[in-house]
CHARMM-style PDB file with segment names, atoms N, HN, CA, C and O in Angstrom:
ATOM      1  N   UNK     1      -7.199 -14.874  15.689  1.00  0.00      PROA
ATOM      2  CA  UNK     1      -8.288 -13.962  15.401  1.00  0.00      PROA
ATOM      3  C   UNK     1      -9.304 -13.938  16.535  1.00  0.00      PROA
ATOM      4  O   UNK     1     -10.276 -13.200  16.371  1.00  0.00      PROA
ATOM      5  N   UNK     2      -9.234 -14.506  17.447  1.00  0.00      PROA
ATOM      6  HN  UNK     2      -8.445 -15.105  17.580  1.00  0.00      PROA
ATOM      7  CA  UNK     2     -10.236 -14.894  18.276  1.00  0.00      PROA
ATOM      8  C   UNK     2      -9.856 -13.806  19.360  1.00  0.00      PROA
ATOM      9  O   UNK     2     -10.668 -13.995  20.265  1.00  0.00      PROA
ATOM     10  N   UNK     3      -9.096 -12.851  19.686  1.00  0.00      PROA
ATOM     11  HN  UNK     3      -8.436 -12.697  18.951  1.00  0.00      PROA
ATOM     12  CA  UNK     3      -8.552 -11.384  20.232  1.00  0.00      PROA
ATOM     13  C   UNK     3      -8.541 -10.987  19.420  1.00  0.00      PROA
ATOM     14  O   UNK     3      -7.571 -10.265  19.651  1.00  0.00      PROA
ATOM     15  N   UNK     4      -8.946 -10.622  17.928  1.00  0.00      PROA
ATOM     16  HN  UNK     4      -9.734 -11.208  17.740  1.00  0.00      PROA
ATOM     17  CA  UNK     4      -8.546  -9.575  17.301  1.00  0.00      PROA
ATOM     18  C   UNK     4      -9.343  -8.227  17.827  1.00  0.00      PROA
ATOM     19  O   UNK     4      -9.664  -7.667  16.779  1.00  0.00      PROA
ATOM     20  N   UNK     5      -9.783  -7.492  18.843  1.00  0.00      PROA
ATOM     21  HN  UNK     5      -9.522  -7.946  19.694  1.00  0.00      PROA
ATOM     22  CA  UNK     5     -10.243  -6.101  19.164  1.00  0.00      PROA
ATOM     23  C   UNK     5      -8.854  -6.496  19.786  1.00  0.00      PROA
ATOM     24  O   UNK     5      -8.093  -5.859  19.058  1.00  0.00      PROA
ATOM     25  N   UNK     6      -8.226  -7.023  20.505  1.00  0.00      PROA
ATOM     26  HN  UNK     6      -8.845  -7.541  21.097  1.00  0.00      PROA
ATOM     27  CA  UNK     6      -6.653  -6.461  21.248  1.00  0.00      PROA
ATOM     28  C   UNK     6      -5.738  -6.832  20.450  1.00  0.00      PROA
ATOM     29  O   UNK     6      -5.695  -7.708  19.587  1.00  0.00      PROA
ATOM     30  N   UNK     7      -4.923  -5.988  20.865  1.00  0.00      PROA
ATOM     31  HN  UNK     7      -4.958  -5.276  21.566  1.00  0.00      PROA
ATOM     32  CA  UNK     7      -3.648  -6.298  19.880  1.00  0.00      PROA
ATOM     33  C   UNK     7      -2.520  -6.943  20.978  1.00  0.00      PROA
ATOM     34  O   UNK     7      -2.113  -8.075  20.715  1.00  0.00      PROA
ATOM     35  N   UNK     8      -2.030  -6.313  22.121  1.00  0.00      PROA
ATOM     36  HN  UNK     8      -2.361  -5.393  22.334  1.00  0.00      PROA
ATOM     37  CA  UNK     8      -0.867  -7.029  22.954  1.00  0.00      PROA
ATOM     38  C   UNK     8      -1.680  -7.714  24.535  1.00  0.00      PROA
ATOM     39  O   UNK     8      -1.930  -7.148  25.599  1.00  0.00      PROA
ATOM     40  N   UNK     9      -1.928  -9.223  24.051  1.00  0.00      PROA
ATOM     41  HN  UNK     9      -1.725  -9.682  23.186  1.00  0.00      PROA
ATOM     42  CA  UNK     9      -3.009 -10.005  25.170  1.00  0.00      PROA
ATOM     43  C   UNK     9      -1.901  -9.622  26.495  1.00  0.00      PROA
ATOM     44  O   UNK     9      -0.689  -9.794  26.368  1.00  0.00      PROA
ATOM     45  N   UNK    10      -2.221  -9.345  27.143  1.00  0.00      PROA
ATOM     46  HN  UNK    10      -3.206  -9.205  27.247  1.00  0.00      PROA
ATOM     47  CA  UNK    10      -1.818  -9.302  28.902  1.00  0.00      PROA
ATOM     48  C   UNK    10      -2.601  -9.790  29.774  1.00  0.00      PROA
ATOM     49  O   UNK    10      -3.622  -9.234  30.179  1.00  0.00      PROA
ATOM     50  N   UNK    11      -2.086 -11.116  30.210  1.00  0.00      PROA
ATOM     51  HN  UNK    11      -1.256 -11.567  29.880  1.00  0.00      PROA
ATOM     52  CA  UNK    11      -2.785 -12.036  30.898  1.00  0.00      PROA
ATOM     53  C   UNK    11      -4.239 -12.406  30.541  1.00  0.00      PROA
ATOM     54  O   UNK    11      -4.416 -13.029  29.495  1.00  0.00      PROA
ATOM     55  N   UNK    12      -5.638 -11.974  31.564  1.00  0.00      PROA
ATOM     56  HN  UNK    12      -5.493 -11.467  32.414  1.00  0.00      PROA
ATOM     57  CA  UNK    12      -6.388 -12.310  31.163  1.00  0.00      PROA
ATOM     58  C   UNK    12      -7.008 -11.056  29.862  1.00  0.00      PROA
ATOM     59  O   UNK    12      -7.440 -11.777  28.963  1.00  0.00      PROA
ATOM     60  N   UNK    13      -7.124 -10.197  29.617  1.00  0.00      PROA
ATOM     61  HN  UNK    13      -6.774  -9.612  30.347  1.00  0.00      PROA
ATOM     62  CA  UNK    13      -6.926  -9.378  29.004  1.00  0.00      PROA
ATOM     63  C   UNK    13      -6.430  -8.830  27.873  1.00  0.00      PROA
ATOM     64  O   UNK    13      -5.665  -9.688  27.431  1.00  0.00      PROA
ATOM     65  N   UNK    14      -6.420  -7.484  26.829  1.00  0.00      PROA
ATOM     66  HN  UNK    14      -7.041  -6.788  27.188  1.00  0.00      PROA
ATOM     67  CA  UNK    14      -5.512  -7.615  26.317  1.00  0.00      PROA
ATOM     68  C   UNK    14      -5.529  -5.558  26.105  1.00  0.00      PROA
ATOM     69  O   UNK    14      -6.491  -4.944  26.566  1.00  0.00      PROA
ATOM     70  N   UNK    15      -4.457  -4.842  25.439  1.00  0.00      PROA
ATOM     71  HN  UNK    15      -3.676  -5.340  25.064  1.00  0.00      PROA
ATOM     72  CA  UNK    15      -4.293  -3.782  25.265  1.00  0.00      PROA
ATOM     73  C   UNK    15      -5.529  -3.322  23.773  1.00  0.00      PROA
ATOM     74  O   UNK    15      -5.269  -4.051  22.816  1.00  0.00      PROA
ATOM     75  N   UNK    16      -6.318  -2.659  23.566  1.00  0.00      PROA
ATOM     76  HN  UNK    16      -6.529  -2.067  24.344  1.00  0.00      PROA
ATOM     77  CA  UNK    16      -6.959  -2.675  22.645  1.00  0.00      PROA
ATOM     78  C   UNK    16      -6.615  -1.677  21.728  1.00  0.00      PROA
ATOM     79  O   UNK    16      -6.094  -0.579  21.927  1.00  0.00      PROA
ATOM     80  N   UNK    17      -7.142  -2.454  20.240  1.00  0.00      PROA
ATOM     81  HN  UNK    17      -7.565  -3.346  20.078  1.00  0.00      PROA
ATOM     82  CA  UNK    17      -6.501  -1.365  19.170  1.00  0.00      PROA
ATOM     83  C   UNK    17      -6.821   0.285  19.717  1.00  0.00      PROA
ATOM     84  O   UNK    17      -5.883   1.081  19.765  1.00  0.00      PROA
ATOM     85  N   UNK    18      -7.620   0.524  19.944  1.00  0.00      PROA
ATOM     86  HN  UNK    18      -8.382  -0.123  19.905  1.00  0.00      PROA
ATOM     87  CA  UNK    18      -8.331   2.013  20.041  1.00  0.00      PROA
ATOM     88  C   UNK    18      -7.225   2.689  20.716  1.00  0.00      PROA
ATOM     89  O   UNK    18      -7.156   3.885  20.431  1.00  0.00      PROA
ATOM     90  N   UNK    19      -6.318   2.248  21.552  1.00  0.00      PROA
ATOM     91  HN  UNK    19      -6.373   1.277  21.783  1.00  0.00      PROA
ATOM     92  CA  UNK    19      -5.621   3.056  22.355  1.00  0.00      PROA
ATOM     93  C   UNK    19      -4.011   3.403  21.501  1.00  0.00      PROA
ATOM     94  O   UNK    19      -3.075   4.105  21.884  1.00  0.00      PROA
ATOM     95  N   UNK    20      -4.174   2.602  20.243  1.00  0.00      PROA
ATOM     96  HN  UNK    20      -4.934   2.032  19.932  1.00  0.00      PROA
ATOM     97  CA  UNK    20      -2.714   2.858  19.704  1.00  0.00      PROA
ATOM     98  C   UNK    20      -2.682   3.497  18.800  1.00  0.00      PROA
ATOM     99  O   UNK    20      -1.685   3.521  18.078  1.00  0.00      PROA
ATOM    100  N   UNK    21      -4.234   4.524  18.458  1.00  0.00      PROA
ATOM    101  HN  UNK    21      -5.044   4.505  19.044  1.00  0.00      PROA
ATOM    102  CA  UNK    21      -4.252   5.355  18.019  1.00  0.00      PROA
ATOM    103  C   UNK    21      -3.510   6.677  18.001  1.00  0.00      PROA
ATOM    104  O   UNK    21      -3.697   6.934  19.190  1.00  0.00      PROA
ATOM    105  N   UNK    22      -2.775   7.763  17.535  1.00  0.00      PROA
ATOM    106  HN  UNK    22      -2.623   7.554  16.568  1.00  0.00      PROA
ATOM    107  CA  UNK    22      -2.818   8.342  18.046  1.00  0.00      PROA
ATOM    108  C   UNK    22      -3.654   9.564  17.010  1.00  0.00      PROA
ATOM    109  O   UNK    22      -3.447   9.951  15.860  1.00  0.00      PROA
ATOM    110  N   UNK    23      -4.459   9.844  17.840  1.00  0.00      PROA
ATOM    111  HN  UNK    23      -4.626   9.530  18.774  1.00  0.00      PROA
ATOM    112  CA  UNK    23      -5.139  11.145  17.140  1.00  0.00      PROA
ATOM    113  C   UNK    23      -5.037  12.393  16.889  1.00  0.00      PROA
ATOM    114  O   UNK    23      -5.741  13.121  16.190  1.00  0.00      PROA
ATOM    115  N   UNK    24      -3.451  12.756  17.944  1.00  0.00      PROA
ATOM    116  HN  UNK    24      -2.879  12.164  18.513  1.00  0.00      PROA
ATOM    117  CA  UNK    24      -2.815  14.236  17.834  1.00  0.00      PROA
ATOM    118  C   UNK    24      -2.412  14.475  16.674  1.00  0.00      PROA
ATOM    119  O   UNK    24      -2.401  15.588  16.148  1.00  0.00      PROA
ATOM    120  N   UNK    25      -1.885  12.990  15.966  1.00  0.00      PROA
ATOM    121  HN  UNK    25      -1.893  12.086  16.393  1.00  0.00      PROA
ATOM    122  CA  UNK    25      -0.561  13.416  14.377  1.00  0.00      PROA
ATOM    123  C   UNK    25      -1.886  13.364  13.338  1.00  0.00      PROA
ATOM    124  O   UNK    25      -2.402  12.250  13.236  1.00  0.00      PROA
ATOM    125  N   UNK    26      -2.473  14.427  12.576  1.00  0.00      PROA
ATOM    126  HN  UNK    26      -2.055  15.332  12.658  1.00  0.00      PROA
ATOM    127  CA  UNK    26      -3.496  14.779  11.228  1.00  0.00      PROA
ATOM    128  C   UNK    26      -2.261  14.630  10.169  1.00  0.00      PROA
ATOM    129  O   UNK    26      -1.141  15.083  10.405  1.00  0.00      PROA
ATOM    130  N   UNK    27      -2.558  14.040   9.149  1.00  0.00      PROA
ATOM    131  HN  UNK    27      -3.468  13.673   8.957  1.00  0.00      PROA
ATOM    132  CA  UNK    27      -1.996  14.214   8.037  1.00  0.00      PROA
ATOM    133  C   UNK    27      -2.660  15.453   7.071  1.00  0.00      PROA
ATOM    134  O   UNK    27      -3.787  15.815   6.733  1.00  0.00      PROA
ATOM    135  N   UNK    28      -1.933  15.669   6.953  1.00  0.00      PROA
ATOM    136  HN  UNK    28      -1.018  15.375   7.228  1.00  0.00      PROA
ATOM    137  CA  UNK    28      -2.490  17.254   5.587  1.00  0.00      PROA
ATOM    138  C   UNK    28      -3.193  16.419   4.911  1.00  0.00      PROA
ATOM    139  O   UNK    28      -2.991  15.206   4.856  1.00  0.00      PROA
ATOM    140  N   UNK    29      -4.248  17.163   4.237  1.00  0.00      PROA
ATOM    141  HN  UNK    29      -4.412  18.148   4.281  1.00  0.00      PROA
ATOM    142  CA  UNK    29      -5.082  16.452   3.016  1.00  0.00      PROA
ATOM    143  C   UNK    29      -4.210  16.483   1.921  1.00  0.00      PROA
ATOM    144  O   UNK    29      -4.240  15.566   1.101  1.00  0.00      PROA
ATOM    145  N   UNK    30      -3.172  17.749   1.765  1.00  0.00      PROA
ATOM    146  HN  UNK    30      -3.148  18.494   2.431  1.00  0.00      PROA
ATOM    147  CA  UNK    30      -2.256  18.066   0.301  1.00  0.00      PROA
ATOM    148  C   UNK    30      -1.623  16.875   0.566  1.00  0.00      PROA
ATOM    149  O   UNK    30      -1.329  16.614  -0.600  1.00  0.00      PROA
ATOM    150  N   UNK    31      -1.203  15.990   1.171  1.00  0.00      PROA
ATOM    151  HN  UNK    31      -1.442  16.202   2.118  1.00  0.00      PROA
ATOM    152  CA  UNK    31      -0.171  15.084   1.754  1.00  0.00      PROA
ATOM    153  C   UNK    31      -0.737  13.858   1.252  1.00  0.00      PROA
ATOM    154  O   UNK    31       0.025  13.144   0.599  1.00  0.00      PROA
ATOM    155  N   UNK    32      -2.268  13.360   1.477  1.00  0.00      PROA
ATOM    156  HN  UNK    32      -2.887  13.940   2.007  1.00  0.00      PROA
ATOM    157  CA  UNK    32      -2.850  12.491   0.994  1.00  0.00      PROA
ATOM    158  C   UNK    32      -2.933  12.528  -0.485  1.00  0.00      PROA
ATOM    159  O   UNK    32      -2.510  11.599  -1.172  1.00  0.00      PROA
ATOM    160  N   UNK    33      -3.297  13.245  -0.818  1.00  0.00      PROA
ATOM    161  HN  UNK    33      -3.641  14.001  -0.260  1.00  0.00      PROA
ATOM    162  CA  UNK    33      -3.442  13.816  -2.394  1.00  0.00      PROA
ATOM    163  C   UNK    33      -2.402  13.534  -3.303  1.00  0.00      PROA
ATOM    164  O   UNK    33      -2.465  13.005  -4.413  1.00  0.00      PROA
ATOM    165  N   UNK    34      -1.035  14.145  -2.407  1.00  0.00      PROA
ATOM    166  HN  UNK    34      -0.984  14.575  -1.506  1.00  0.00      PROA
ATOM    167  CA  UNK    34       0.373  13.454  -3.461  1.00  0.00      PROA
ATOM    168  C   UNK    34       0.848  12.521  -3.294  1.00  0.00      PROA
ATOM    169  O   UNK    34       1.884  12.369  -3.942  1.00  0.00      PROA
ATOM    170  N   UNK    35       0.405  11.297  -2.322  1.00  0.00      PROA
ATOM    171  HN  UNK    35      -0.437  11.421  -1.795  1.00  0.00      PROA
ATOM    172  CA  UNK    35       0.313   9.873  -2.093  1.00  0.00      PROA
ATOM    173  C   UNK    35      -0.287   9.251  -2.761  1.00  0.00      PROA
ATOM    174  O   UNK    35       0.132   8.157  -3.141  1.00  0.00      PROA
ATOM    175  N   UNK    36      -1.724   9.845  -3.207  1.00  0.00      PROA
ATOM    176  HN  UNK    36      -2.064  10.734  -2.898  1.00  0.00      PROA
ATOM    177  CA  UNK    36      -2.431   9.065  -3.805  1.00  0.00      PROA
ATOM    178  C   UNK    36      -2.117   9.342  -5.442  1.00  0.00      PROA
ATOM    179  O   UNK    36      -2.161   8.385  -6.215  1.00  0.00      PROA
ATOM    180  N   UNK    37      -1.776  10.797  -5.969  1.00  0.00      PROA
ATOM    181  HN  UNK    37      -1.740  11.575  -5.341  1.00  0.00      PROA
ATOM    182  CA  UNK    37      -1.505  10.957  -6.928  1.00  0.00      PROA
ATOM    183  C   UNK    37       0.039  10.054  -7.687  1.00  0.00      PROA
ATOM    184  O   UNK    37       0.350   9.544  -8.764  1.00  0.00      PROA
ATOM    185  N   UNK    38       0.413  10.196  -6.855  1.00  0.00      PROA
ATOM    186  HN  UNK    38       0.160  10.611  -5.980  1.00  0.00      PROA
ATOM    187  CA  UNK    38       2.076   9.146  -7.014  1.00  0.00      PROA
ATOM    188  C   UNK    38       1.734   7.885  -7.468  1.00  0.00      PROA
ATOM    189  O   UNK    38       2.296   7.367  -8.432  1.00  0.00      PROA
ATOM    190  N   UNK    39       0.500   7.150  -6.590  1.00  0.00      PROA
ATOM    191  HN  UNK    39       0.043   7.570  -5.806  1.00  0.00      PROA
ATOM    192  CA  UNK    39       0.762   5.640  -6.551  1.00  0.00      PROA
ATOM    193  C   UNK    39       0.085   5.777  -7.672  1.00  0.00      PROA
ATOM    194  O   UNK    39       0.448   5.029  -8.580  1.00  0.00      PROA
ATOM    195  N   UNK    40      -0.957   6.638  -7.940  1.00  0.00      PROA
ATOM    196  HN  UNK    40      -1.253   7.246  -7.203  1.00  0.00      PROA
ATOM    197  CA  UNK    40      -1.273   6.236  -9.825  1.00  0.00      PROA
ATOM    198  C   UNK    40      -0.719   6.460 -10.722  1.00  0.00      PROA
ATOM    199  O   UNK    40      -0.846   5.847 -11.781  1.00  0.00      PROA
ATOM    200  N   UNK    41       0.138   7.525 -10.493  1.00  0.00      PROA
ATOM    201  HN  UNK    41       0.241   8.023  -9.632  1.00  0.00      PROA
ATOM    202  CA  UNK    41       1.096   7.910 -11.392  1.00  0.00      PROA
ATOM    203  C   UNK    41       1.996   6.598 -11.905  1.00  0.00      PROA
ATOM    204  O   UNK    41       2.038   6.004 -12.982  1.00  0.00      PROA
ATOM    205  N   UNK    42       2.605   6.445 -10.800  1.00  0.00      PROA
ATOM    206  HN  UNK    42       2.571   6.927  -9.925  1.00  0.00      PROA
ATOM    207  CA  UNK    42       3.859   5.311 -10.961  1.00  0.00      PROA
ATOM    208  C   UNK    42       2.895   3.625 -11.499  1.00  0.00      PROA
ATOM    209  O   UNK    42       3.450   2.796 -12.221  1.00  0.00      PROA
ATOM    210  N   UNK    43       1.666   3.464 -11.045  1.00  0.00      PROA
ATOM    211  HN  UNK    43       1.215   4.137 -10.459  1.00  0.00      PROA
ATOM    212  CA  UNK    43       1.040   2.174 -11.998  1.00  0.00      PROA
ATOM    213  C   UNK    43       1.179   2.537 -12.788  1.00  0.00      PROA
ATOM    214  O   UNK    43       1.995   1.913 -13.465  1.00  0.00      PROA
ATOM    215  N   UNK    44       0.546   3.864 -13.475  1.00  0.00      PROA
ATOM    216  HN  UNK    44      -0.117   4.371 -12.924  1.00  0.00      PROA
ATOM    217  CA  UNK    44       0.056   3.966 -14.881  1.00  0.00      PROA
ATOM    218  C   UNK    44       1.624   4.127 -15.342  1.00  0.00      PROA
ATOM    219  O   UNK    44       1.659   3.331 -16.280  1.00  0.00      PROA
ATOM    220  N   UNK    45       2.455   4.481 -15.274  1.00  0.00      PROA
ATOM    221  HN  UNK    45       2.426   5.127 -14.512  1.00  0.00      PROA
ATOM    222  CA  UNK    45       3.529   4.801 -15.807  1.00  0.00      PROA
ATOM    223  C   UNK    45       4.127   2.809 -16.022  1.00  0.00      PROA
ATOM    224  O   UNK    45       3.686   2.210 -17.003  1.00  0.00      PROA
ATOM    225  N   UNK    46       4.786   2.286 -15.338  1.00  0.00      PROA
ATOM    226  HN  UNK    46       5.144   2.772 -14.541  1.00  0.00      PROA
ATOM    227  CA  UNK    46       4.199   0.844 -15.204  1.00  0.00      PROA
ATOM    228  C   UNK    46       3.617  -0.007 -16.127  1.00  0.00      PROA
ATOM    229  O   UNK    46       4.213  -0.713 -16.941  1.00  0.00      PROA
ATOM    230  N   UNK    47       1.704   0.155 -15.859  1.00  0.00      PROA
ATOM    231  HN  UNK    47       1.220   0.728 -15.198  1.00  0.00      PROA
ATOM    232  CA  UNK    47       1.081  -0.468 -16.991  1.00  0.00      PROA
ATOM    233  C   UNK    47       1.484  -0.099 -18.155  1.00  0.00      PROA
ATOM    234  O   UNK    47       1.394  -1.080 -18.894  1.00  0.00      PROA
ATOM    235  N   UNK    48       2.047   1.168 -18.945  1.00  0.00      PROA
ATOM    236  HN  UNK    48       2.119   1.965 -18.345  1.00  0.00      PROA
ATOM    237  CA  UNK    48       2.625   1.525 -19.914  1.00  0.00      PROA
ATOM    238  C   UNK    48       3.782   1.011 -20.375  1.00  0.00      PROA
ATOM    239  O   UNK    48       4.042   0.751 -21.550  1.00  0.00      PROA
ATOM    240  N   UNK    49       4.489   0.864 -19.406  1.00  0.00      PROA
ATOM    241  HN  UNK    49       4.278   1.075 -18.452  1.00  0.00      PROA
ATOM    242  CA  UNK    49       5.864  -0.235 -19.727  1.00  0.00      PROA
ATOM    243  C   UNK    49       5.696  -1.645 -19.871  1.00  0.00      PROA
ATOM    244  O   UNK    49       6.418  -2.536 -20.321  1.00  0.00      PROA
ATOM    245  N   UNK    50       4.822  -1.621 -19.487  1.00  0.00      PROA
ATOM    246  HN  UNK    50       4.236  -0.898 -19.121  1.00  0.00      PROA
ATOM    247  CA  UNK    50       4.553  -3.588 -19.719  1.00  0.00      PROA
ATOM    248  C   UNK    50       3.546  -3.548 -20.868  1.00  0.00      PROA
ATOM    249  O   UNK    50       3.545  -4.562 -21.567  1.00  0.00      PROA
ATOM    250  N   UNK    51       2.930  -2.852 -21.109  1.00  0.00      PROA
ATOM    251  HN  UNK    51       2.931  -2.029 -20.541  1.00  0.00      PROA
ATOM    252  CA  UNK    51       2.402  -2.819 -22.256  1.00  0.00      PROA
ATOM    253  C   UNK    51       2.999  -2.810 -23.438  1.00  0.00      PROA
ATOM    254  O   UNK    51       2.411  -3.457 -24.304  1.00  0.00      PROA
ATOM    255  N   UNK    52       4.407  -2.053 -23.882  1.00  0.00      PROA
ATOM    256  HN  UNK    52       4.885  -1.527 -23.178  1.00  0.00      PROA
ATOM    257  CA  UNK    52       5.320  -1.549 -24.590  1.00  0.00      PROA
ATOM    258  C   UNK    52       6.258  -2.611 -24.578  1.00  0.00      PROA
ATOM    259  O   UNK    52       6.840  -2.602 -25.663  1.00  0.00      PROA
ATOM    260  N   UNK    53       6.632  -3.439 -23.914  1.00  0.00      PROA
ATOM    261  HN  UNK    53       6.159  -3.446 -23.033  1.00  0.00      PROA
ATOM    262  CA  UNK    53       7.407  -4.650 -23.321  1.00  0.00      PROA
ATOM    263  C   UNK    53       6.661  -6.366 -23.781  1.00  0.00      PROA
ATOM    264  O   UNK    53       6.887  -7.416 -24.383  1.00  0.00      PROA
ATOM    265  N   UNK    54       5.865  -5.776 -23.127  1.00  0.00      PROA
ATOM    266  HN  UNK    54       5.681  -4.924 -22.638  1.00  0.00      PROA
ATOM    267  CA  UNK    54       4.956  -7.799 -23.571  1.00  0.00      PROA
ATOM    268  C   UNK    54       4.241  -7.563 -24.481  1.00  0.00      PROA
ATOM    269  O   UNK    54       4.487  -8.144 -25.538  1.00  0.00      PROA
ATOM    270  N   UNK    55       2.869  -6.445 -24.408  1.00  0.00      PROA
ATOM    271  HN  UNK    55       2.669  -5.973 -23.550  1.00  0.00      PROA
ATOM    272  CA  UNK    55       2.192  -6.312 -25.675  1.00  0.00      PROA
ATOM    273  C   UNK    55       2.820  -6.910 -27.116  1.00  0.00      PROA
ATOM    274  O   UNK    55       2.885  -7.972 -27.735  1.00  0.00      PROA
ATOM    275  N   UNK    56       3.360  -5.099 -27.258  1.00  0.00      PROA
ATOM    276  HN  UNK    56       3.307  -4.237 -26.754  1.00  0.00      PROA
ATOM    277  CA  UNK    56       3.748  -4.827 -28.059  1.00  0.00      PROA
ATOM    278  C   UNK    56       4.721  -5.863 -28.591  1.00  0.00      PROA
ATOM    279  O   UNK    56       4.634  -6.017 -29.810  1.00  0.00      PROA
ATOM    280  N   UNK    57       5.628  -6.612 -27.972  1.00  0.00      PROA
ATOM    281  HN  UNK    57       5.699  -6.487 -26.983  1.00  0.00      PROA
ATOM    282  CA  UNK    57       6.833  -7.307 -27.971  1.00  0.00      PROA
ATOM    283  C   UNK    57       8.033  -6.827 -28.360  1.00  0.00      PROA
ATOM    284  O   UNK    57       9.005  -7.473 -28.751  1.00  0.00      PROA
ATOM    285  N   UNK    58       7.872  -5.222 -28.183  1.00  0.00      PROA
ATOM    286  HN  UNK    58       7.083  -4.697 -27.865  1.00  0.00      PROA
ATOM    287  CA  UNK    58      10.026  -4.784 -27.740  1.00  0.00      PROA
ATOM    288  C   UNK    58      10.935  -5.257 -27.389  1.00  0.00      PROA
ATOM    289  O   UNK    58      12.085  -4.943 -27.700  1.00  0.00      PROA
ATOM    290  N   UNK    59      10.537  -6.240 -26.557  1.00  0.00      PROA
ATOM    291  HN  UNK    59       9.604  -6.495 -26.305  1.00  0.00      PROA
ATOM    292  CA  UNK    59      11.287  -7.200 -26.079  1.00  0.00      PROA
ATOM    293  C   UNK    59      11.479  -8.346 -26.685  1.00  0.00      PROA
ATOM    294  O   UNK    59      10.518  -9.108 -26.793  1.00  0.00      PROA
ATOM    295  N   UNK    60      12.953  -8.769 -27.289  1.00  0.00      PROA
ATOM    296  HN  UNK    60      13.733  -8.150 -27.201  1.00  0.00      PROA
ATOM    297  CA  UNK    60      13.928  -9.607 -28.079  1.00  0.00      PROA
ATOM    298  C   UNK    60      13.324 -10.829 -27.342  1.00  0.00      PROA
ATOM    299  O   UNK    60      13.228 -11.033 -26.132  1.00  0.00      PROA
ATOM    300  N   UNK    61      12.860 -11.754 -28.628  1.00  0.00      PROA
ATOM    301  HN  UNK    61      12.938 -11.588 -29.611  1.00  0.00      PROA
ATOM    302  CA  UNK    61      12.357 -13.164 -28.439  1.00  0.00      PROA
ATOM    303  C   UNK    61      14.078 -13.942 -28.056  1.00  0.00      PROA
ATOM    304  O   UNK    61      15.168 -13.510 -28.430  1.00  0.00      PROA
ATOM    305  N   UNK    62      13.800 -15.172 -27.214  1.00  0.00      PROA
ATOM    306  HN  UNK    62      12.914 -15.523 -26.910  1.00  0.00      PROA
ATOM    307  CA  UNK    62      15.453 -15.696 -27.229  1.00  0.00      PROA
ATOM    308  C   UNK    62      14.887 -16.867 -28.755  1.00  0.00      PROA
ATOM    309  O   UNK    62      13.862 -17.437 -29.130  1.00  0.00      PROA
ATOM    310  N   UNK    63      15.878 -16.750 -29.062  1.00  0.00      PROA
ATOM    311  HN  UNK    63      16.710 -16.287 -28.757  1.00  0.00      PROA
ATOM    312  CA  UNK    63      16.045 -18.051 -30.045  1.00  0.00      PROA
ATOM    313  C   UNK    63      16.647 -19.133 -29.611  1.00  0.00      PROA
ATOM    314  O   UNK    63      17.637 -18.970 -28.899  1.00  0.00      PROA
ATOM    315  N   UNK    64      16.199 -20.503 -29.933  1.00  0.00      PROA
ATOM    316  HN  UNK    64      15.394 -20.635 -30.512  1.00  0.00      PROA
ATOM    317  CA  UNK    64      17.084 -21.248 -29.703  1.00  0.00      PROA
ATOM    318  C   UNK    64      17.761 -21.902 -30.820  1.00  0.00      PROA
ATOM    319  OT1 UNK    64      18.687 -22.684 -30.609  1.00  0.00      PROA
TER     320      UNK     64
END
């Protein structure tokens, strides 16, 4: 951590994050939107199954 502003040290030196940017590639905002809409989708879809699963207990106790 003690370079962390560079990322690849070269000698005394090092290459700095800022340059491995690249700022030409924009992501669409619609693009962000169905990324972000997905990843809640698929938790909540998820928390619903484990809810239905452990909650609830649908799921067959083992006997011994």
């Amino acid at each position: 951590m003690g370079r962390y502003p560079y990322i690849f040290v070269e000698g005394m030196s090092g290459v700095s994050a800022a340059s491995m940017i690249d700022e030409l590639i924009n992501i669409p905002l619609a693009a962000i939107y169905t990324m972000l809409f997905s990843a809640i989708f698929f938790a909540a879809v998820f928390s619903l199954a484990f809810y239905y699963a452990v909650l609830r207990r649908f799921i067959p106790e083992i006997e011994d």
